[in-house]
C-alpha positions in Angstrom: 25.3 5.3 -7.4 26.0 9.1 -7.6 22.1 9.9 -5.7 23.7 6.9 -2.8 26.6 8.6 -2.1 25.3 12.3 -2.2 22.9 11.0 0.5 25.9 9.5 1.7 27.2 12.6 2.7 24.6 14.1 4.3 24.0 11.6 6.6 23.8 12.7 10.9 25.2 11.6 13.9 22.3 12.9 15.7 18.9 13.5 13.3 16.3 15.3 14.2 12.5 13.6 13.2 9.4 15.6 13.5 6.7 13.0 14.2 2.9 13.2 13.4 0.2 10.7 12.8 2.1 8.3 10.4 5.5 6.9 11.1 6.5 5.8 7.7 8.4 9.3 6.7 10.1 8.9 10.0 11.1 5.8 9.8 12.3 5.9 6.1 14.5 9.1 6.7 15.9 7.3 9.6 17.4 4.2 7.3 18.6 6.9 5.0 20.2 10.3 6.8 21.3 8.5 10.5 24.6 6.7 10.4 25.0 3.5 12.1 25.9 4.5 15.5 23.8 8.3 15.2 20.9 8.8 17.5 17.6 9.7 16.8 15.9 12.7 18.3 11.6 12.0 18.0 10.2 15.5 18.3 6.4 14.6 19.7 3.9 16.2 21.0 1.0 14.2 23.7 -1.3 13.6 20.6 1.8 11.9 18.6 3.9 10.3 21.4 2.3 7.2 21.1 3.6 7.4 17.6 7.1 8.3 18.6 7.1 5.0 20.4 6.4 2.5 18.1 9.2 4.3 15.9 11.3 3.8 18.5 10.5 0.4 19.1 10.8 -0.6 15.1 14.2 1.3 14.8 15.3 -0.2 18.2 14.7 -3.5 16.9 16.6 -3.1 13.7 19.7 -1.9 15.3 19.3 1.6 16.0 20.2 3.2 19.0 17.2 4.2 21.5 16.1 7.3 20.3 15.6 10.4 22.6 12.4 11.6 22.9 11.5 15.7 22.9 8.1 16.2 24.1 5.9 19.3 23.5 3.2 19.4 25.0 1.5 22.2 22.0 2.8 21.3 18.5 1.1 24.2 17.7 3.3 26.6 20.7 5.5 28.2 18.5 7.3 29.4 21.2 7.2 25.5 23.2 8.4 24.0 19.9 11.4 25.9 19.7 12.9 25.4 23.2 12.1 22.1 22.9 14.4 21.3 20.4 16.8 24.6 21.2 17.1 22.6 24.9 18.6 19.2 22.7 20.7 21.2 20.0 22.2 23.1 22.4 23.6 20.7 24.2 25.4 18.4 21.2 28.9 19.2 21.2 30.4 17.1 17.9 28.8 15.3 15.1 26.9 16.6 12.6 23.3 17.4 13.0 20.0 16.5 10.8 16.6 17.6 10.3 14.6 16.1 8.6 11.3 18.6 8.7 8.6 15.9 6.7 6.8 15.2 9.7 4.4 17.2 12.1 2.4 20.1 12.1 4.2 23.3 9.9 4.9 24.7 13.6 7.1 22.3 14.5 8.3 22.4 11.3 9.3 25.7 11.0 10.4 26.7 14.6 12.6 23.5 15.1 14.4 24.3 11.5 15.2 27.8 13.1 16.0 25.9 16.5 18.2 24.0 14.7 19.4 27.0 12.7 20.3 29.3 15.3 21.5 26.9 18.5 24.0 24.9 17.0 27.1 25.0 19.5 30.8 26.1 19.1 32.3 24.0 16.2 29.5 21.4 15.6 29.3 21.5 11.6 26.5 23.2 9.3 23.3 20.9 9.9 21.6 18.9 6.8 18.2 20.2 6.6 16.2 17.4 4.7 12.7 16.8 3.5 10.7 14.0 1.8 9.2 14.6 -1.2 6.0 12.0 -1.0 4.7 13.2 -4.7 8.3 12.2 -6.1 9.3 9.5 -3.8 12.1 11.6 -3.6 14.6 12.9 -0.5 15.1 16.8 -1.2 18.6 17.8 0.6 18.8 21.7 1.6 21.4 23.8 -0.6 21.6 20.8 -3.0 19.9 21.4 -7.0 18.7 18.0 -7.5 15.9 16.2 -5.5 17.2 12.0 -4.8 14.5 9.8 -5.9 14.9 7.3 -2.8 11.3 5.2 -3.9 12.9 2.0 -4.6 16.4 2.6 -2.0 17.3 -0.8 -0.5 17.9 0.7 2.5 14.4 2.6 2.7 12.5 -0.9 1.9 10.0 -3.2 4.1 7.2 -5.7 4.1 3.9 -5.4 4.3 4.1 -6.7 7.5 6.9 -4.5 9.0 4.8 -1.8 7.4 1.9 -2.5 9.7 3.9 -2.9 12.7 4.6 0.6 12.8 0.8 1.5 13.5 -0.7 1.0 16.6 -4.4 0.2 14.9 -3.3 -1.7 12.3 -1.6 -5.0 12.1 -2.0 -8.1 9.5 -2.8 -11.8 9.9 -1.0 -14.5 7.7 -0.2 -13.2 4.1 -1.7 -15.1 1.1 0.3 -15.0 -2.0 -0.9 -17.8 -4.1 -3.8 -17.1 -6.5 -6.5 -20.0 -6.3 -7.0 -21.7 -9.5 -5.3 -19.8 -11.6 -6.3 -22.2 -14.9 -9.9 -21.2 -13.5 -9.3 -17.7 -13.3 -7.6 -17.4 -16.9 -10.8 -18.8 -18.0 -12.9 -16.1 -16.8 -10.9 -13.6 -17.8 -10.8 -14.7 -21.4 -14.5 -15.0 -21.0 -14.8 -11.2 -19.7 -13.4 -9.8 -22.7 -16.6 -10.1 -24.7 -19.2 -7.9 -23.3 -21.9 -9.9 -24.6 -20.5 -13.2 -22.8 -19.7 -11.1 -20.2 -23.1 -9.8 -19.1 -24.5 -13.3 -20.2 -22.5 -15.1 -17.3 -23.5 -12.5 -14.4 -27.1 -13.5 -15.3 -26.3 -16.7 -15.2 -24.2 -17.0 -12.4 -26.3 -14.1 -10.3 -28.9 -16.5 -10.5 -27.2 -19.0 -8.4 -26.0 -17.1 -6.3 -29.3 -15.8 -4.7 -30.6 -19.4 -4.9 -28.7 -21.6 -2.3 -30.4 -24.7 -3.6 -29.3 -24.3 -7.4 -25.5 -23.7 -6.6 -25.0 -27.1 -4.8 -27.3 -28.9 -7.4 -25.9 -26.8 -10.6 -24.1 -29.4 -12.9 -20.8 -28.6 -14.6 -23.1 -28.4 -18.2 -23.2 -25.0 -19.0 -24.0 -22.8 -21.4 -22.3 -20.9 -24.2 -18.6 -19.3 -23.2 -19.5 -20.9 -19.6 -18.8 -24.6 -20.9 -14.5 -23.7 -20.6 -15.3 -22.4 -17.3 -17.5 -25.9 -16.4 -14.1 -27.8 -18.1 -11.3 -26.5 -16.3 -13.5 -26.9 -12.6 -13.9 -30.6 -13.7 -10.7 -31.8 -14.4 -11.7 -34.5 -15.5 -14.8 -35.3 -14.0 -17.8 -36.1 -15.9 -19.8 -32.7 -16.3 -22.7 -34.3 -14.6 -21.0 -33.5 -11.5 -22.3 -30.4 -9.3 -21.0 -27.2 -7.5 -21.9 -29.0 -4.2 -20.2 -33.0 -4.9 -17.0 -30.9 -5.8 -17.4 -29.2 -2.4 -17.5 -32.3 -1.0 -14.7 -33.6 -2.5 -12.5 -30.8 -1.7 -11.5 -30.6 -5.3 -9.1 -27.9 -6.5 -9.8 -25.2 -6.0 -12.6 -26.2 -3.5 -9.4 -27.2 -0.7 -9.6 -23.4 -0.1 -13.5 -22.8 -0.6 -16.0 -24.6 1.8 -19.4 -24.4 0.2 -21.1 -24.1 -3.3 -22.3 -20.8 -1.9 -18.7 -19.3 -1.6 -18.1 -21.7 -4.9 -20.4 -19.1 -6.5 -19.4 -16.2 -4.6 -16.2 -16.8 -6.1 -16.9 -17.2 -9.7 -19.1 -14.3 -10.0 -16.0 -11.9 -8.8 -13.7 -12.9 -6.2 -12.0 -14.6 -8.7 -10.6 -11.0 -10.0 -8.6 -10.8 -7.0 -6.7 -13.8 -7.6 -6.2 -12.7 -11.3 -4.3 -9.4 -10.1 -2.6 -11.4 -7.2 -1.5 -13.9 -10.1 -0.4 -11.1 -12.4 1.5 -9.3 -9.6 3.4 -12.5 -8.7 4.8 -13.4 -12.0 5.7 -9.7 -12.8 7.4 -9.0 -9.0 10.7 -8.8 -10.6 9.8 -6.4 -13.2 7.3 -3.8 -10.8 10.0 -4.1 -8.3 7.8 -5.4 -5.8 9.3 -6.8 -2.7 6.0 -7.6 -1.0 2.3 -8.4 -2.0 -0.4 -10.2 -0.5 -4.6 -11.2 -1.5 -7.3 -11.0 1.6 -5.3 -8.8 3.3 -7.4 -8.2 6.7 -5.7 -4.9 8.6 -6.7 -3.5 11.4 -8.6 -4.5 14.8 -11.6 -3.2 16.2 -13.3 -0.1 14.3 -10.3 0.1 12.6 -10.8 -3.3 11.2 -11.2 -3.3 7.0 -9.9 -5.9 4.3 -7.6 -5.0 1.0 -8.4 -6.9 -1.6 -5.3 -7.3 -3.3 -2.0 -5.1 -1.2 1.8 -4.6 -2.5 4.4 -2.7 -1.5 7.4 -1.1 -3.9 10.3 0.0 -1.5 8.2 2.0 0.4 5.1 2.9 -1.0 2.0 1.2 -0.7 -0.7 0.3 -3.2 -4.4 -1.3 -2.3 -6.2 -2.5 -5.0 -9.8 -3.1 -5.1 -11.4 -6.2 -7.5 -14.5 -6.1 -8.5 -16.7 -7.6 -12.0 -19.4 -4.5 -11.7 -19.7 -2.0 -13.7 -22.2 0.9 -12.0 -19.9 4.3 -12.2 -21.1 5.6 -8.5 -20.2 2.3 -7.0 -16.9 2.0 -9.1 -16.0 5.5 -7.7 -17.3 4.5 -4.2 -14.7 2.2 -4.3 -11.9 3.6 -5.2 -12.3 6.2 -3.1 -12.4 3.8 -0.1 -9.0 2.1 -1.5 -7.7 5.4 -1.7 -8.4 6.6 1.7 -7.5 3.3 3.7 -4.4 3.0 1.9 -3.5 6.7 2.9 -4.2 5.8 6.5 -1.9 3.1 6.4 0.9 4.4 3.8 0.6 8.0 4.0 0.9 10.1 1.1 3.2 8.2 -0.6 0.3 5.8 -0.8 -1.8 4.8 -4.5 -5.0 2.9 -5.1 -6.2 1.1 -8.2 -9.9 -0.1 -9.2 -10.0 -3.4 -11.6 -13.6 -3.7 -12.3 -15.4 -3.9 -15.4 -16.4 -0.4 -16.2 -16.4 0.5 -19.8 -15.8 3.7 -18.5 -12.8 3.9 -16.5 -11.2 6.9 -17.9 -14.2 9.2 -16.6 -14.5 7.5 -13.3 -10.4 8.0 -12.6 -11.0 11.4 -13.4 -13.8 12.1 -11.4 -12.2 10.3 -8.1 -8.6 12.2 -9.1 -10.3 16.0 -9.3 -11.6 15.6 -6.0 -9.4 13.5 -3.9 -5.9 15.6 -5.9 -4.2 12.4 -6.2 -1.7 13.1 -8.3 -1.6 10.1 -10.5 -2.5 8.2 -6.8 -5.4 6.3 -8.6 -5.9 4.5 -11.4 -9.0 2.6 -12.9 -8.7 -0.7 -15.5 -11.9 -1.6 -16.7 -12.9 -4.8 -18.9 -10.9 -3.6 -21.7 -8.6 -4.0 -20.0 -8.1 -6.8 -18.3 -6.3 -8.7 -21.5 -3.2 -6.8 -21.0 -3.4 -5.8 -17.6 -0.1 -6.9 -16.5 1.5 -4.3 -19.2 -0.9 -1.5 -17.9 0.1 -2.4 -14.3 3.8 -2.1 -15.3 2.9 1.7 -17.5 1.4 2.7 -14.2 4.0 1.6 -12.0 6.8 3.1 -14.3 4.8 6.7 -15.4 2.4 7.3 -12.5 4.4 6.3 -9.0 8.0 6.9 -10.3 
């Protein structure tokens, strides 16, 4: 209460945004430091006006007035940047003034602060100088002790959706937020928690998935830890029944799976997806989630990529990457991947987690956290585990990403 009404305070009849290559900072001091009625000034130079625009647009559409647009043709003209923004300050004759300096090159950055600074006109009040904090989720207020963690803010929250209509490249089809088969999927886990069952059902499985033929003649009798797996796919049905006759049937969870191919595909590791989907769901309350989706497919073009699993916590974004291998160069491959796409999309607020099956995923974190600086960014669960992920989610969530 005391961090809502300091910000309170501060807020601007007339805020100054620095814009650069991602919109989110912009947009999230915006719906905390511009009062209801304020106007937005969208410093910008050629490279980030397109930028500015769909900023405009999103705040436009949620009630905001149109925001003024301050081009610069350099970001990187000292001398440009400062007129620029000298030429709007100048000019404002009541109401308080903001900055907030998180965007755009440290030119525009620094010569708009002194713009700011210097041209303030006869009895306009001291501005509020403000930056975003994207390693604490926090607002940081100039001449004030304390930075405002502002991560979970009501007013600083979106979708994934409204999240991806603020980039130009990106955008997102329907969401998915139902796991498939979930009895199914808590039997593999369980089965996943012994190595030696483990590595016994990737042989098995592996098998039939490289031979077409044998997944849509494979019965339900299987072998060893396999036979709850064969059980729960029957319901009921005699276990003389095959991968390809449930297909046909378009049995649970075959309504959402078209071949004894993908059947396959499926149970040898998409399957993990839906187990962090599942767990997500029935802890939103307690991760503070407000949005999460499976399949995610973002993008268009060469921009085009899938997220396995994606969530979003007030602001901040988090991809995470399924996958039942266990090789250490691929596992880092693919966190750094996660990592980097959910960077372009989130900024730096963004974080990335690997659930895989490494019996290593202490070193492999490590490894992928030296070199990208991530700042508690990443994290890695391998098959150890996957028993209690939803508690390790939760640790991460609370210790990690404040």
């Amino acid at each position: 209460m005391i961090d809502s009404m300091i910000i309170s305070q501060h807020t601007s009849d007339h805020l100054f945004l620095l814009i650069g290559s991602n919109p989110l900072p912009n947009w999230v001091a915006a719906h905390l430091l511009l009062k209801t009625d304020g106007l937005a000034y969208l410093v910008h130079s050629t490279k980030s006006v397109d930028v500015a625009r769909r900023l405009a647009r999103k705040l436009l559409s949620q009630g905001y007035r149109q925001p003024e647009y301050v081009p610069v043709q350099d970001a990187s003209d000292a001398i440009e940047v400062y007129r620029a923004v000298r030429d709007r300050v100048s000019k404002i004759r009541a109401g308080q003034i903001g900055l907030n300096y998180t965007g755009g090159t440290k030119v525009m950055a620094v010569q708009a602060y002194r713009a700011v600074e210097r041209e303030l006109g006869s009895g306009v009040p001291v501005p509020v100088f403000s930056y975003l904090d994207a390693g604490t989720l926090s607002l940081r207020i100039d001449g004030i002790k304390h930075a405002k963690f502002v991560g979970l803010d009501p007013r600083a929250t979106l979708t994934l959706t409204e999240l991806m209509e603020l980039h130009d490249e990106f955008s997102v089809g329907g969401l998915n937020r139902e796991p498939i088969a979930w009895p199914v999927v808590e039997a593999l886990e369980k089965l996943h928690r012994s190595e030696s069952d483990y590595k016994a059902w990737r042989g098995w499985i592996t098998s039939r998935q490289r031979n077409p033929s044998l997944a849509d003649t494979t019965f339900l009798e299987w072998p060893g830890a396999a036979a709850t797996i064969a059980t729960t796919l029957a319901q009921g049905r005699p276990l003389t029944t095959t991968l390809g006759q449930l297909c046909k049937e378009r049995a649970w969870p075959q309504s959402r799976i078209s071949s004894p191919e993908r059947l396959v595909s499926w149970l040898e590791g998409e399957w993990i997806e839906s187990y962090v989907l599942g767990i997500l769901k029935a802890n939103q309350s307690l991760y503070q989630l407000n949005d999460f989706s499976q399949d995610l497919n973002i993008g268009k073009g060469p921009f085009q990529f899938q997220a396995d699993v994606a969530a979003i916590r007030g602001y901040q974004l988090h991809f995470f990457t399924c996958w039942t291998g266990n090789n250490k160069q691929t596992a880092k491959y693919k966190l750094f991947e996660a990592f980097t796409r959910a960077r372009q999309v989130g900024g730096d607020e963004a974080g990335a987690a690997l659930v895989c099956m490494s019996e290593e995923p202490g070193s492999v974190e490590a490894e992928v956290a030296q070199v990208m600086q991530t700042e508690g960014r990443v994290r890695v669960f391998g098959r150890r585990e996957l028993e209690k992920l939803a508690q390790h989610l939760a640790d991460w969530f609370k210790m990690n990403i404040p």
